[in-house]
C-alpha positions as CSV (number, residue, x, y, z in Angstrom):
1,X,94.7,119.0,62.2
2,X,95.5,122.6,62.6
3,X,96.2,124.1,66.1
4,X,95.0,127.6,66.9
5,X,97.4,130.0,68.3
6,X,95.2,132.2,70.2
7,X,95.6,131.6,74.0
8,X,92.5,130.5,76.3
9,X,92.1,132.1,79.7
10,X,94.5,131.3,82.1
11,X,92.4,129.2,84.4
12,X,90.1,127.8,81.3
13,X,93.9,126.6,80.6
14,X,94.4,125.4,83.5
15,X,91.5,123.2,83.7
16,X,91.8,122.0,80.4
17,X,95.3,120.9,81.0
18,X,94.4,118.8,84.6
19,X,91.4,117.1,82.9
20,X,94.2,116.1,80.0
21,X,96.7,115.1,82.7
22,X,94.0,113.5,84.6
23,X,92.5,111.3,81.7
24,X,96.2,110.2,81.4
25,X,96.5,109.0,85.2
26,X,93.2,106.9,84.9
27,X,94.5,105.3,82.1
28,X,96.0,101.7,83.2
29,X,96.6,99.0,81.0
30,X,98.9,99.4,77.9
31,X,96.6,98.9,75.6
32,X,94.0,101.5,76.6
33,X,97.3,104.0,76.7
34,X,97.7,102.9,73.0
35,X,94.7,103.4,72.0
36,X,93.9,106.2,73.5
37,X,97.5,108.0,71.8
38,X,97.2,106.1,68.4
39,X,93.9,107.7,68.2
40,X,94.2,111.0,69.9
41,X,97.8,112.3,68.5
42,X,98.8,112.1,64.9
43,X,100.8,109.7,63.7
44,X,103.3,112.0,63.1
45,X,103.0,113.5,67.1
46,X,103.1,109.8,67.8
47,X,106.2,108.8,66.2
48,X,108.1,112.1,67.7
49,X,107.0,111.0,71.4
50,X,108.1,107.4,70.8
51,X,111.5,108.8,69.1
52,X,112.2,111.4,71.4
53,X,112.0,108.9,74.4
54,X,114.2,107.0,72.4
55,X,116.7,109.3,71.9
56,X,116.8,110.4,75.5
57,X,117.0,106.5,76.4
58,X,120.4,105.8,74.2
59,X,121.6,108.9,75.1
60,X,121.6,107.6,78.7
61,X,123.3,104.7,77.2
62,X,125.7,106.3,76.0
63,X,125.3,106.1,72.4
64,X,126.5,108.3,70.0
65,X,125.1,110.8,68.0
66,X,125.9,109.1,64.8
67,X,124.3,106.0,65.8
68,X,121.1,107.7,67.2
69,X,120.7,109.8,63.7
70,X,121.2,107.0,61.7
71,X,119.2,104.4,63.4
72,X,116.5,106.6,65.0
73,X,116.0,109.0,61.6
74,X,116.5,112.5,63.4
75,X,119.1,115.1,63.2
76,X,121.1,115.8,65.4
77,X,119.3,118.8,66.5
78,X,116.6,116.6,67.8
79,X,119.6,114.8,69.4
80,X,120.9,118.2,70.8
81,X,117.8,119.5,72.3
82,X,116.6,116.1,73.5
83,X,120.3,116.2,75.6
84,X,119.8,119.7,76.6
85,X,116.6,118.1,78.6
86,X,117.7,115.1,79.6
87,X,118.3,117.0,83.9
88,X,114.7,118.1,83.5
89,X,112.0,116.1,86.1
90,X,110.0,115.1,83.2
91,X,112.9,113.3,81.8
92,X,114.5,112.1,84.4
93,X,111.3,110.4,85.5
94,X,110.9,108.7,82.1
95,X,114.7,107.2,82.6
96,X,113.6,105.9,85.9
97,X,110.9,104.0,84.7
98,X,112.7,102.7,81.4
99,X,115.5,101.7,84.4
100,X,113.5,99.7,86.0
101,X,111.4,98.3,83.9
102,X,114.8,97.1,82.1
103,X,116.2,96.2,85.3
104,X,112.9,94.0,85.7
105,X,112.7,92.4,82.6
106,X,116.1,91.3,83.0
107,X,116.0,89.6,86.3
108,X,112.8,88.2,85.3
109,X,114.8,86.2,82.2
110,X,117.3,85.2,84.8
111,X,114.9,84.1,87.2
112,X,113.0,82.4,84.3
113,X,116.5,80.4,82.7
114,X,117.1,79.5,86.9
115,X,113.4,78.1,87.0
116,X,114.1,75.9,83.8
C-alpha cells in the first residue's frame, strides 16, 4: 500500500487523526486490538511497532546494543533513535505499562506458588 504525500487540511487532519485515536481507546480486549492491527497495518508496520517497543523495553533493561541487534534483527540505528526517544511521554507511558504489567505477572506467580 502506497501512502500519498500530499497533506490534508489541517483540521480534516485533525479529525481524521481523533477518530483513529478514538477507534483505538474503544478498543478493549486483546484480541480485538490484534485484530484490528494484524489487519489494518502491514505486516511489515506490524513487526516495526512490536520491535520498536522491544527495543525501547531491553533498552530499559539495560541491555546492550549487541544483544538487541542480534536478537531483535535491527541495526543499531533503529537502536539509536529508539534511545534518543526513550524521555518522550509516548515512551515513557509504554514503559509504565510494560512495568506494571511485569510487576503484576510476577506477583501473580508468587501468589500463585504461595496458593499451592
Amino acid at each position: 500500500m502506497r501512502v500519498s504525500n500530499r497533506k490534508l487540511n489541517r483540521t480534516l487532519q485533525k479529525q481524521v487523526e481523533k477518530t483513529f485515536i478514538q477507534l483505538l481507546a474503544d478498543l478493549k480486549e486483546p484480541k480485538e486490538i490484534e485484530v484490528f492491527l494484524r489487519d489494518f497495518l502491514t505486516h511489515s508496520e506490524y513487526e516495526t511497532f512490536a520491535k520498536r517497543l522491544a527495543v525501547v523495553y531491553w533498552l530499559k533493561k539495560g541491555r546492550s546494543y549487541s544483544n538487541i541487534k542480534e536478537n531483535l534483527k535491527v541495526s543499531s540505528a533503529t537502536i539509536a533513535t529508539v534511545q534518543s526517544q526513550m524521555e518522550t511521554a509516548g515512551m515513557e507511558l509504554a514503559l509504565k505499562k510494560l512495568e506494571a504489567e511485569e510487576w503484576a505477572s510476577q506477583w501473580s506467580q508468587k501468589i500463585q506458588k504461595f496458593i499451592k
